[in-house]
BALOBA-1460 file (C-alpha; in Angstrom, 3 decimals):
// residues 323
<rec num="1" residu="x" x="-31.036" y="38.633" z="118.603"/>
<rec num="2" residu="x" x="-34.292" y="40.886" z="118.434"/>
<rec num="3" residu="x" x="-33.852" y="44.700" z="119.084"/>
<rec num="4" residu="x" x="-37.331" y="46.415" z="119.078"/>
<rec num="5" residu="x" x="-38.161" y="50.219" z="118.928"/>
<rec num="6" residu="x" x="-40.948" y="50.572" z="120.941"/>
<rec num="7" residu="x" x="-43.481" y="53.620" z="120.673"/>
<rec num="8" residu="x" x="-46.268" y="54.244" z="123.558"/>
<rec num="9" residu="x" x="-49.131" y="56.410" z="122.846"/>
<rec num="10" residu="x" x="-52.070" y="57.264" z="125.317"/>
<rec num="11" residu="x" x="-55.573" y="56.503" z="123.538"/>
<rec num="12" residu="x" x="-58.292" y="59.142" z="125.412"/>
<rec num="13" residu="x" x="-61.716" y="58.871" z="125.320"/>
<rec num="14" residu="x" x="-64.150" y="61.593" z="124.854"/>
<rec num="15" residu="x" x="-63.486" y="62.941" z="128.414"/>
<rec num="16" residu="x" x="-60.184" y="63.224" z="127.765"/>
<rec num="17" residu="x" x="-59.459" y="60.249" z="130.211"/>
<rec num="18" residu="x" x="-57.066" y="57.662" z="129.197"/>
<rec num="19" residu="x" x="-59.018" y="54.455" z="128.504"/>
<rec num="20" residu="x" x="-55.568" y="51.983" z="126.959"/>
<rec num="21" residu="x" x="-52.469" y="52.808" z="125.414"/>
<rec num="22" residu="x" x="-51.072" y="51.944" z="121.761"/>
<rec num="23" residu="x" x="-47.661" y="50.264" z="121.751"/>
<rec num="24" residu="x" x="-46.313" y="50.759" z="118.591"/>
<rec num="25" residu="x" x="-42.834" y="47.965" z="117.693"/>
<rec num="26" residu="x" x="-40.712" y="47.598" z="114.873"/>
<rec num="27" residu="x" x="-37.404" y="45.996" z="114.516"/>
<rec num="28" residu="x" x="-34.068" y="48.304" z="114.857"/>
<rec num="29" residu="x" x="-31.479" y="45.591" z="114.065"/>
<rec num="30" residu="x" x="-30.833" y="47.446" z="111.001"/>
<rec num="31" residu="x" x="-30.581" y="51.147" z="112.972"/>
<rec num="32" residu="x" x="-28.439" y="49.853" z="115.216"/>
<rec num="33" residu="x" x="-25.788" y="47.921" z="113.026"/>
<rec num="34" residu="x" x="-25.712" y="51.037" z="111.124"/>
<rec num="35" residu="x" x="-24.853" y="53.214" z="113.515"/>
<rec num="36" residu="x" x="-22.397" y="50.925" z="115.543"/>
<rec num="37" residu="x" x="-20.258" y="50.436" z="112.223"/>
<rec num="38" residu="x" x="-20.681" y="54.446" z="112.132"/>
<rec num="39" residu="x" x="-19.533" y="54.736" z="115.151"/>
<rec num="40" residu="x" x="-16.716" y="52.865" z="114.366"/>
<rec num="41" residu="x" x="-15.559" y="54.076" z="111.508"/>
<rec num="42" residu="x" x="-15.350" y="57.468" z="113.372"/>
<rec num="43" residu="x" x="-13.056" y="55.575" z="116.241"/>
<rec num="44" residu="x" x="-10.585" y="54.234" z="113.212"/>
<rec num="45" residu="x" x="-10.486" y="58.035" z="111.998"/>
<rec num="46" residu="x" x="-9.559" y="59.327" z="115.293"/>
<rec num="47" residu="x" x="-7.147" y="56.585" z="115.868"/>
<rec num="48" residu="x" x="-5.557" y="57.206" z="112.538"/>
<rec num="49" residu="x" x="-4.757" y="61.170" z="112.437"/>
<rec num="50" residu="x" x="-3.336" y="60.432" z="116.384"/>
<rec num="51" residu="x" x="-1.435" y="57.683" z="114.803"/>
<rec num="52" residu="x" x="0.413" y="59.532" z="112.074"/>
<rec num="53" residu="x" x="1.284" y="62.283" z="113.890"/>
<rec num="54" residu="x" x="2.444" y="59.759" z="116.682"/>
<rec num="55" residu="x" x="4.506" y="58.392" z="113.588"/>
<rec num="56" residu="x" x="5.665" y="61.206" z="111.842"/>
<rec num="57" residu="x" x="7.160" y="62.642" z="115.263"/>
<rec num="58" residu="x" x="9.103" y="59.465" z="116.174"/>
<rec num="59" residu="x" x="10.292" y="59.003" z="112.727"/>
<rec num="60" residu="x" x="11.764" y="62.268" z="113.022"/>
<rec num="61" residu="x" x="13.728" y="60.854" z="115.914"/>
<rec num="62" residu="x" x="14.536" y="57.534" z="114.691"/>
<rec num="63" residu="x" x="16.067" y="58.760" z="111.595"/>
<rec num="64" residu="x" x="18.517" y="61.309" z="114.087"/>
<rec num="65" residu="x" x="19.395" y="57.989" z="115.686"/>
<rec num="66" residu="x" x="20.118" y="55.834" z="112.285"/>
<rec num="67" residu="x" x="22.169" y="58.675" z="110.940"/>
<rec num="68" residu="x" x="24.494" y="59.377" z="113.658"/>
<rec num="69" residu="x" x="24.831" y="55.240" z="114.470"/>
<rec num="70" residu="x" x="25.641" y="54.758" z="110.809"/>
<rec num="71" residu="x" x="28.489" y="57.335" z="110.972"/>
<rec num="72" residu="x" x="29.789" y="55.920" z="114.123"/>
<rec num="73" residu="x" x="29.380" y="52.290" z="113.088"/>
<rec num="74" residu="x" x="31.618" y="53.284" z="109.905"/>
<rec num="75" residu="x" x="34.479" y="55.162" z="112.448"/>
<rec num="76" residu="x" x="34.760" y="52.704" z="115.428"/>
<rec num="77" residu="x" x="37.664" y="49.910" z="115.131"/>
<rec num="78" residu="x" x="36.187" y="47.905" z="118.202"/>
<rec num="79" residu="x" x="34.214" y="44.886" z="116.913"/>
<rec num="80" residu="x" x="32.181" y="44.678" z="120.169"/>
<rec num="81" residu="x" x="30.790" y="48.389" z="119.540"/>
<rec num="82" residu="x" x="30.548" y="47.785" z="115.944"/>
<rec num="83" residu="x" x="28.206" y="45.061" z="116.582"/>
<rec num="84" residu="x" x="26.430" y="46.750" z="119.699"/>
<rec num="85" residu="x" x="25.924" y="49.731" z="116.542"/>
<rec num="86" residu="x" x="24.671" y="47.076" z="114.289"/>
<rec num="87" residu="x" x="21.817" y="45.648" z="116.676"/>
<rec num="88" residu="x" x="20.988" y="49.653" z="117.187"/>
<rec num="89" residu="x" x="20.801" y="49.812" z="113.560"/>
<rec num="90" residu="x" x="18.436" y="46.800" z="112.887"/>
<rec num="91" residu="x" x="16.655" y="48.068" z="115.336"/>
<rec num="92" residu="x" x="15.866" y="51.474" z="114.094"/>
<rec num="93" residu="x" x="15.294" y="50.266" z="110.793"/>
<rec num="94" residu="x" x="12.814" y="48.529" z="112.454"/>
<rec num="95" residu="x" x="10.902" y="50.941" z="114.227"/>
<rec num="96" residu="x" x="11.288" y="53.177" z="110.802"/>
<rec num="97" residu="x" x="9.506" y="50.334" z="109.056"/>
<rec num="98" residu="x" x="6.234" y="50.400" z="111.891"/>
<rec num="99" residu="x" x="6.188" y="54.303" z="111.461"/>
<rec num="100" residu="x" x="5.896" y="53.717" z="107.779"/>
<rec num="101" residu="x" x="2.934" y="51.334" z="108.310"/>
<rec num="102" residu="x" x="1.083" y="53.351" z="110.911"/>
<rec num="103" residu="x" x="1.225" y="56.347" z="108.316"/>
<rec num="104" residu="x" x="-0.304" y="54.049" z="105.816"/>
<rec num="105" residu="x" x="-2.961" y="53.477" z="108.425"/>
<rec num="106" residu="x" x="-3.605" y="57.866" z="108.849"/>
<rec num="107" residu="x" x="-4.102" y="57.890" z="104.848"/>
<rec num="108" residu="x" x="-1.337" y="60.545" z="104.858"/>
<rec num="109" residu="x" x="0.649" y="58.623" z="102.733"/>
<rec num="110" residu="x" x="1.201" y="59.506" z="98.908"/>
<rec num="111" residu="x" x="-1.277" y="57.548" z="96.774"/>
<rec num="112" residu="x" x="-0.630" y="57.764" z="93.140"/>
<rec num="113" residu="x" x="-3.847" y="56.340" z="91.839"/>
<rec num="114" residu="x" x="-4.594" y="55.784" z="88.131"/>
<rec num="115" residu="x" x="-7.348" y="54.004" z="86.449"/>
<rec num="116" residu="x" x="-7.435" y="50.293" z="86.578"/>
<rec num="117" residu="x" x="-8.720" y="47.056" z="87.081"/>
<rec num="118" residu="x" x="-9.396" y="45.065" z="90.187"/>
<rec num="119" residu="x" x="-9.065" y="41.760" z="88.143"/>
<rec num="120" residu="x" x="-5.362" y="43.218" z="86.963"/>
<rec num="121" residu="x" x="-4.365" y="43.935" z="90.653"/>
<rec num="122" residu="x" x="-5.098" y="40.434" z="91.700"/>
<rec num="123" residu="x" x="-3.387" y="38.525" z="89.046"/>
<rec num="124" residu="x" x="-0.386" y="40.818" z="90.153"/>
<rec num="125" residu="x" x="-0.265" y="39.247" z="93.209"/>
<rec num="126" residu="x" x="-1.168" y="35.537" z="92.502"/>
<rec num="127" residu="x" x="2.350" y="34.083" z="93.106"/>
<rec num="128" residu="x" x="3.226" y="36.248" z="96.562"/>
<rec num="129" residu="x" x="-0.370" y="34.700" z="97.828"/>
<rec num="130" residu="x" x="0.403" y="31.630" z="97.488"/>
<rec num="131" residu="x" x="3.584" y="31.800" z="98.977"/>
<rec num="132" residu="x" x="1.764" y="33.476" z="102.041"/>
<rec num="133" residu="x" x="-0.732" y="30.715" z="102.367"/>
<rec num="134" residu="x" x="1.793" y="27.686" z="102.265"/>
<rec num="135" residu="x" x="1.106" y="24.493" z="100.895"/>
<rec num="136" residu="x" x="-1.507" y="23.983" z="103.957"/>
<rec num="137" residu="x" x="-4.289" y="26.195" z="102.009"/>
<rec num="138" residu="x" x="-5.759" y="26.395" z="98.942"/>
<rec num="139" residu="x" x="-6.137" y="29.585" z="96.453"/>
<rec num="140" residu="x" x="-9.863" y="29.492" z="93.969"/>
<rec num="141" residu="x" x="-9.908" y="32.665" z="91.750"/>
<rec num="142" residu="x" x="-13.331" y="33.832" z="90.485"/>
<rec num="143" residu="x" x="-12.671" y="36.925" z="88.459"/>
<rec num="144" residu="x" x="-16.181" y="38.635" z="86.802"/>
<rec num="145" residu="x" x="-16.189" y="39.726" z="83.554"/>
<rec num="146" residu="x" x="-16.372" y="42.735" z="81.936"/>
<rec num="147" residu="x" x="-15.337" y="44.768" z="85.437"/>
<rec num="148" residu="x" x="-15.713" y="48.537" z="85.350"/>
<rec num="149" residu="x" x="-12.244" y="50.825" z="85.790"/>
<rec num="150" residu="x" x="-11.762" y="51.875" z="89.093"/>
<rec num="151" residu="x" x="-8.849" y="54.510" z="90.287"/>
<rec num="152" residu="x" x="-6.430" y="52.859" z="92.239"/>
<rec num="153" residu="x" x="-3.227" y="52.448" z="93.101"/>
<rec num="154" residu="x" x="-1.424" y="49.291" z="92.130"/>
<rec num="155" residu="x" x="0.799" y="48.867" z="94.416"/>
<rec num="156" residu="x" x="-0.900" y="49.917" z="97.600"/>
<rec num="157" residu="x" x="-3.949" y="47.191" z="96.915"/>
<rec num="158" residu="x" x="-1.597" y="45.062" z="96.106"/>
<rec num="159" residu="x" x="-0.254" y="45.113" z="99.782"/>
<rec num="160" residu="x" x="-3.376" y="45.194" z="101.246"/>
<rec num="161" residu="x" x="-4.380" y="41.921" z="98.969"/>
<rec num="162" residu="x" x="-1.274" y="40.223" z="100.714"/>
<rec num="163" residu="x" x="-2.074" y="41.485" z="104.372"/>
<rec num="164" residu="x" x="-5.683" y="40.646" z="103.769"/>
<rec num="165" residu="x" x="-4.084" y="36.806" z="102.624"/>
<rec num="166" residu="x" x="-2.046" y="36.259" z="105.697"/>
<rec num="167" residu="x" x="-5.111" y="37.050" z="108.039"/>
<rec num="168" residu="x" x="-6.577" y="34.619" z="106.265"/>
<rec num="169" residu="x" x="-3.810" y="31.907" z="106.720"/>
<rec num="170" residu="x" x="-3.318" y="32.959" z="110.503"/>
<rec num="171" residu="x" x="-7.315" y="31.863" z="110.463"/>
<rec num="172" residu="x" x="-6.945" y="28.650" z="109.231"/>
<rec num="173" residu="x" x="-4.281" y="26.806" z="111.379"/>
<rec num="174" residu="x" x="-5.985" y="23.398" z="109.806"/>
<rec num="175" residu="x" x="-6.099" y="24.208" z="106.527"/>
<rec num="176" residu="x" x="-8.790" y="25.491" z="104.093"/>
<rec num="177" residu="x" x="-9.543" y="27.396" z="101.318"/>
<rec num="178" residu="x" x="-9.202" y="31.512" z="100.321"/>
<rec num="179" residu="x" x="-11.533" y="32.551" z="97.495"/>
<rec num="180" residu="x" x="-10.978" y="35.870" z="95.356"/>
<rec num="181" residu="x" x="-14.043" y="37.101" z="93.458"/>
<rec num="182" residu="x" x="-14.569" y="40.488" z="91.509"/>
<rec num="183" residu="x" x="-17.378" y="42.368" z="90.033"/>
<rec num="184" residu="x" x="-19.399" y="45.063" z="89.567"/>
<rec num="185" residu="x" x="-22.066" y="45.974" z="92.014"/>
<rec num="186" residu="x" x="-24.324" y="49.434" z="92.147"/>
<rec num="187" residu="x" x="-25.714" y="50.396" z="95.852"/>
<rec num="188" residu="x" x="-29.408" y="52.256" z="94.883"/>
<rec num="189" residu="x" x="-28.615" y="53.955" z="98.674"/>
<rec num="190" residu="x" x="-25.568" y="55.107" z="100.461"/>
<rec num="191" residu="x" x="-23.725" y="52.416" z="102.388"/>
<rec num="192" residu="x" x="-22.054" y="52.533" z="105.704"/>
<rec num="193" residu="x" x="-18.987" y="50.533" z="105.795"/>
<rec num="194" residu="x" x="-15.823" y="50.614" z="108.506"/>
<rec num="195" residu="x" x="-13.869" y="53.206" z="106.301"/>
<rec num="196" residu="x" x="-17.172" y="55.562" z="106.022"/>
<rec num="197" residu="x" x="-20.385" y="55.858" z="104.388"/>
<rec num="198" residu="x" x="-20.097" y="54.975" z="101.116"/>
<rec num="199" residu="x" x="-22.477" y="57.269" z="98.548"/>
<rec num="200" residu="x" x="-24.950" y="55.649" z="96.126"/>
<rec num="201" residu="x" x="-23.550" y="55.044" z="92.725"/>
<rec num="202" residu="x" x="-21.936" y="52.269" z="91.015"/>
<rec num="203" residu="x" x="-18.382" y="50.527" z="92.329"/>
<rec num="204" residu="x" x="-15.933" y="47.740" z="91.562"/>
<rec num="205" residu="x" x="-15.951" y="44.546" z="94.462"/>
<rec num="206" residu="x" x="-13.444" y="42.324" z="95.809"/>
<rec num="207" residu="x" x="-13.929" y="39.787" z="98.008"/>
<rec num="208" residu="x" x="-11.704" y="37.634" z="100.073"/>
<rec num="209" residu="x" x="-12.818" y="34.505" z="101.839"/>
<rec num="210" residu="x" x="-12.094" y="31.938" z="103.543"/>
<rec num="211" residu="x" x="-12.800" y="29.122" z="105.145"/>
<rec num="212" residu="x" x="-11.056" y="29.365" z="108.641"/>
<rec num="213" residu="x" x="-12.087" y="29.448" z="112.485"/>
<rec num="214" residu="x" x="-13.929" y="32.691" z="112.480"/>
<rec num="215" residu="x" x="-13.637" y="36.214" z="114.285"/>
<rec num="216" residu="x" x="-15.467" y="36.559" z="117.733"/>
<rec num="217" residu="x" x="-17.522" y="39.616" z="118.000"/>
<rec num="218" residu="x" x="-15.471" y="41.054" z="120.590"/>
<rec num="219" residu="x" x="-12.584" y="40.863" z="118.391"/>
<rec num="220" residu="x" x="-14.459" y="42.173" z="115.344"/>
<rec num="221" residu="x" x="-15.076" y="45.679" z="116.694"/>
<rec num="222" residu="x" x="-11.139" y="46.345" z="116.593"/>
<rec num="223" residu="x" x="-9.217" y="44.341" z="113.909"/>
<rec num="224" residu="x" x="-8.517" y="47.221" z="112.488"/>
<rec num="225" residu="x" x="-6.953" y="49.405" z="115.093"/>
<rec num="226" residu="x" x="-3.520" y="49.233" z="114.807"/>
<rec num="227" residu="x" x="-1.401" y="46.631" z="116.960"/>
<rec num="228" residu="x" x="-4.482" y="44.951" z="117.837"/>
<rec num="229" residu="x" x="-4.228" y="41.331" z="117.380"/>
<rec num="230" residu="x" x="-6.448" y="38.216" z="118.355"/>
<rec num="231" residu="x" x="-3.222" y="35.879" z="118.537"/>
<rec num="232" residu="x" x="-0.628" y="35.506" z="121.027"/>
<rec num="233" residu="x" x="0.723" y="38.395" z="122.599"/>
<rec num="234" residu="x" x="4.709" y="38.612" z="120.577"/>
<rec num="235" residu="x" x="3.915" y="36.181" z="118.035"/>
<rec num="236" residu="x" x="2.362" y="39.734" z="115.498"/>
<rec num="237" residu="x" x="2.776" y="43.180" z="114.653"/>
<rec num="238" residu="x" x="-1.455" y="43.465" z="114.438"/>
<rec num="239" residu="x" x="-0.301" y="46.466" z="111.946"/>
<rec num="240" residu="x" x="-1.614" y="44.827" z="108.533"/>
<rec num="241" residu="x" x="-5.390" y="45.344" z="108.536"/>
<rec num="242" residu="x" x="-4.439" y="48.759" z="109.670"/>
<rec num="243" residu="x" x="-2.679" y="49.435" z="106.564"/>
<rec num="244" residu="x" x="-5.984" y="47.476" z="104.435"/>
<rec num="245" residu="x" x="-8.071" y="49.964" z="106.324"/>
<rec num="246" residu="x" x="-5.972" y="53.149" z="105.512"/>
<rec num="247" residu="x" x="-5.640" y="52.248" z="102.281"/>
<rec num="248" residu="x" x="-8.899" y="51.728" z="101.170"/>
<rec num="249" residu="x" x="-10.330" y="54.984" z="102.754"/>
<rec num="250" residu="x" x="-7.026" y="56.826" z="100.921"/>
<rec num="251" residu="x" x="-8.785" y="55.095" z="97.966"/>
<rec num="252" residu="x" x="-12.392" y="56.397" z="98.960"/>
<rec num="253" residu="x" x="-13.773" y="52.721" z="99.556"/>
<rec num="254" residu="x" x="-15.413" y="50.937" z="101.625"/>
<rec num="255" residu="x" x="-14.550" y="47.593" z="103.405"/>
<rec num="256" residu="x" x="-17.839" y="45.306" z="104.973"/>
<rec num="257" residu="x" x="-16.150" y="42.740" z="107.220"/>
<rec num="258" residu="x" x="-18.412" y="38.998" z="108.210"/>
<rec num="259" residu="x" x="-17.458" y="36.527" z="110.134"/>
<rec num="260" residu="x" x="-18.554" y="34.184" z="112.692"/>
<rec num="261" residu="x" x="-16.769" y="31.520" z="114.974"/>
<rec num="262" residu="x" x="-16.492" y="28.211" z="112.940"/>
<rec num="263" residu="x" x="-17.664" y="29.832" z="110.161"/>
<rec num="264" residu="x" x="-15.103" y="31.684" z="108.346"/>
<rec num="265" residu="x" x="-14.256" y="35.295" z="107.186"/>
<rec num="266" residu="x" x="-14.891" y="37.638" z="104.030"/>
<rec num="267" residu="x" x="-13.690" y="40.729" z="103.696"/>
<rec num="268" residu="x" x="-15.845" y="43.348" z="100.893"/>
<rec num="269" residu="x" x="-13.855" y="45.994" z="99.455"/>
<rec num="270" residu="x" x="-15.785" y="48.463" z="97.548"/>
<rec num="271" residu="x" x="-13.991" y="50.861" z="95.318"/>
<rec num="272" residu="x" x="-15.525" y="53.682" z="93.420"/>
<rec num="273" residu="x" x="-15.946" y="53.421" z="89.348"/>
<rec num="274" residu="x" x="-14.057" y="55.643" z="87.543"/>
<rec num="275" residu="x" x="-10.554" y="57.221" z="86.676"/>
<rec num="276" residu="x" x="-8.267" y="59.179" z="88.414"/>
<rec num="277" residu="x" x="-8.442" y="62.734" z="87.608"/>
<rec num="278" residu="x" x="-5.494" y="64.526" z="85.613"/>
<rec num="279" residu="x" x="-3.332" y="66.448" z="87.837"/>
<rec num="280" residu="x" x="-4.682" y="64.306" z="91.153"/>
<rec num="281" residu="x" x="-1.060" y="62.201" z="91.805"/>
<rec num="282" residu="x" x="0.427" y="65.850" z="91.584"/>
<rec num="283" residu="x" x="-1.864" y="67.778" z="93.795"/>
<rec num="284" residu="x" x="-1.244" y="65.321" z="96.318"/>
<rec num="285" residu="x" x="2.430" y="64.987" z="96.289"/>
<rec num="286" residu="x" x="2.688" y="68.864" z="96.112"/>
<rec num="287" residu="x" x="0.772" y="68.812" z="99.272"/>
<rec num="288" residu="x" x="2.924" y="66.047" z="100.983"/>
<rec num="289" residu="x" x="5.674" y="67.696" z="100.032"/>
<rec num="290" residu="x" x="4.588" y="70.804" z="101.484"/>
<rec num="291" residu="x" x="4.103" y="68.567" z="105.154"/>
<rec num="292" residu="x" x="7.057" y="66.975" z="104.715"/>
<rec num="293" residu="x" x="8.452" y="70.545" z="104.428"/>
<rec num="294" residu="x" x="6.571" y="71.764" z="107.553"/>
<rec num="295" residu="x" x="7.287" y="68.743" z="109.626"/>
<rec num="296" residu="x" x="11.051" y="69.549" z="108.962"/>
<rec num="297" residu="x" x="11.101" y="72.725" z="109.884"/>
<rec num="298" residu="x" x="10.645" y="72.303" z="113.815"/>
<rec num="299" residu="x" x="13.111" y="73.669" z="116.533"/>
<rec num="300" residu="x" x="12.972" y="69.777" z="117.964"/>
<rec num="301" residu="x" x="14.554" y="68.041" z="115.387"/>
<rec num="302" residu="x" x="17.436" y="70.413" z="115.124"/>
<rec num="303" residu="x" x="18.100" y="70.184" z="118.542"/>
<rec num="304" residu="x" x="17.961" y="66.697" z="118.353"/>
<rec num="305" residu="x" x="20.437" y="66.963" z="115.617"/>
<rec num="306" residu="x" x="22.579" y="69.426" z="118.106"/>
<rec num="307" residu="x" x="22.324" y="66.983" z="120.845"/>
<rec num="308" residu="x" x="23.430" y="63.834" z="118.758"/>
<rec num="309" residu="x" x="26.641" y="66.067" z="117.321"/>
<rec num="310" residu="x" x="28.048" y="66.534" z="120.629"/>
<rec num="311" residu="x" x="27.202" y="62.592" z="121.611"/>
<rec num="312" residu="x" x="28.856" y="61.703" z="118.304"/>
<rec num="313" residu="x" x="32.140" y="64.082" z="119.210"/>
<rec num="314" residu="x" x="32.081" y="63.199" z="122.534"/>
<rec num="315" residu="x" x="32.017" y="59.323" z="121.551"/>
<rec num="316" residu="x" x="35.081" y="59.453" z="118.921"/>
<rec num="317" residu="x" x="37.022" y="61.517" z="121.385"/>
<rec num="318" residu="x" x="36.997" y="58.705" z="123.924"/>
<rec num="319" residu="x" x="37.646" y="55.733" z="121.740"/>
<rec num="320" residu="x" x="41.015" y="57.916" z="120.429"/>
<rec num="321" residu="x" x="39.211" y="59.202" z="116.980"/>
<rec num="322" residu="x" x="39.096" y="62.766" z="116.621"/>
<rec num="323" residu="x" x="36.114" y="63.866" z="114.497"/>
C-alpha cells in the first residue's frame, strides 16, 4: 500500500495572479509505521502501570484469602469443607500466579541483571524448548560468534525464550520449523520498536522464527496486551507475550515483531551492549522493597485482615471448634 505526503504550493506570475500550482509527493510509509509502533508502545506503557497496580491491589487480597483458607483447611474435620477449602485454595494460588505475571508485564518486578551472553541464555533453555514444541516441530540453532556482553537477567529471558517458543508452536498446528539466531548488530540511528525507541549505539540480537500460519494485522497491533489472545476464547491465558514485552523493556530493549498470514513469524529482540552496573541489582531491590513496604502499609488490607478474623472465628464457632 502507497501512503503519499502531498504538498500544494501556488506558483504566481508577475501580477501576483496564480497561473498553476506545484504539487509536491513523497512517500510516508516510513512516517507512518514509525509513529503507529510509537503509538503503540505508549498504549503497552499505559496498559502496564494500570496493570500492576490492578495486580498489586488484588494480590493484596488474594493472599488475605489463602491465609485464612489455609488455617481453616488445617482446623475443619469435615471432608466435604476440607475439599470445598482445597478448590478455594487452588484457586487462589491461581489467581496469585496471573498477578505475578501481569507485574512482570508493568516492569515493576525485581530484575537482577548481570553481564552475559545471549548465546549462554539460549543454550539454557534448549531442552524446555523442545519439550514446548513437541515432536510435531523442529528446533535449528544459529548462534553468531564472537557476541558482545549484554546485561541481562538469566532467568527472566529465559522465560520469555519459552513464552516466545509456545507462540510459536500454537502457530504451527501442522508442523514446521523455529529458528534461533544471535548476533551483534549496531543501529547508526535510533530505532522505534514496541517496548520504545531504542537509541543509536551498538546491541546484542535474538531472533525467533518460525515457520507457522502467520499473525493478521488486526491481531498484530495487540499481542502484547495482556489476556489478549488470537485463539479460542478458554483454550489461553494470552498473558505470555505480556511478560516477553515487560521483560525486555525492564531490560531496556527493544522487540520488532513481522509476520504475515501464511507466512510465518519472527520476533527481534534487541538488547543493549554492555554490563550491569555495580550496585544496580541493589538499588533496585532497595527500591522494591521500599513499595513493597508502602503497599503494606494501607488501612485496606488491615481491614481486610479484621474482616477475615471475625469470618475465621465465626466459622470454627459453628462447626464446634473454638479458636
Amino acid at each position: 500500500r502507497l501512503l503519499l505526503g502531498l504538498t500544494v504550493s501556488p506558483v504566481c506570475d508577475e501580477a501576483g495572479e496564480v497561473v498553476h500550482y506545484l504539487v509536491l509527493a513523497r512517500d510516508v510509509r516510513d512516517e507512518v509505521a514509525l509513529e503507529e509502533r510509537s503509538l503503540q508502545a505508549r498504549k503497552l506503557a499505559a496498559v502496564g502501570r494500570l496493570a500492576g497496580g490492578m495486580a498489586y491491589e488484588f494480590n493484596n487480597v488474594l493472599q488475605v484469602i489463602l491465609g485464612y483458607a489455609g488455617e481453616m483447611a488445617e482446623s475443619v474435620s469435615d471432608p466435604d469443607l476440607r475439599e470445598s477449602l482445597s478448590q478455594i485454595l487452588t484457586a487462589g494460588q491461581r489467581g496469585s500466579e496471573l498477578t505475578g505475571r501481569l507485574v512482570a508485564f508493568s516492569q515493576q518486578q525485581v530484575s537482577q541483571r548481570e553481564p552475559g551472553s545471549l548465546n549462554d541464555a539460549v543454550r539454557a533453555q534448549v531442552e524446555t524448548i523442545q519439550r514446548r514444541l513437541g515432536t510435531n516441530a523442529d528446533l535449528q540453532l544459529l548462534l553468531g560468534n564472537g557476541l558482545w556482553t549484554v546485561a541481562l537477567d538469566s532467568a527472566r529471558i529465559g522465560q520469555a525464550l519459552v513464552h516466545l517458543a509456545e507462540r510459536a508452536r500454537e502457530g504451527m498446528p501442522n508442523g514446521g520449523m523455529l529458528t534461533i539466531s544471535t548476533g551483534n548488530v549496531t543501529f547508526e540511528e535510533p530505532l522505534q520498536t514496541l517496548t520504545g525507541l531504542l537509541p543509536s549505539g551498538d546491541y546484542g540480537v535474538l531472533r525467533m522464527q518460525d515457520t507457522g500460519l502467520g499473525i493478521s494485522p488486526e491481531d498484530l497491533e495487540h499481542i502484547f496486551e495482556p489476556v489478549f489472545s488470537s485463539r479460542p476464547q478458554g483454550t489461553s491465558q494470552g498473558l505470555g507475550l505480556s511478560i516477553v514485552h515487560g521483560t525486555i523493556a525492564q531490560h531496556e530493549g527493544g522487540i520488532v515483531v513481522a509476520s504475515a498470514p501464511g507466512c510465518g513469524t519472527s520476533f527481534d529482540i534487541s538488547l543493549p551492549r554492555g554490563a550491569a552496573e555495580p550496585g544496580e541489582a541493589e538499588e533496585r531491590k532497595e527500591l522494591s522493597e521500599e513499595h513493597e513496604e508502602h503497599e503494606g502499609d494501607g488501612d485496606g488490607e488491615a481491614g481486610q485482615a479484621q474482616v477475615g478474623g471475625g469470618f475465621l472465628s465465626r466459622f470454627l464457632s459453628s462447626d464446634g471448634i473454638v479458636p
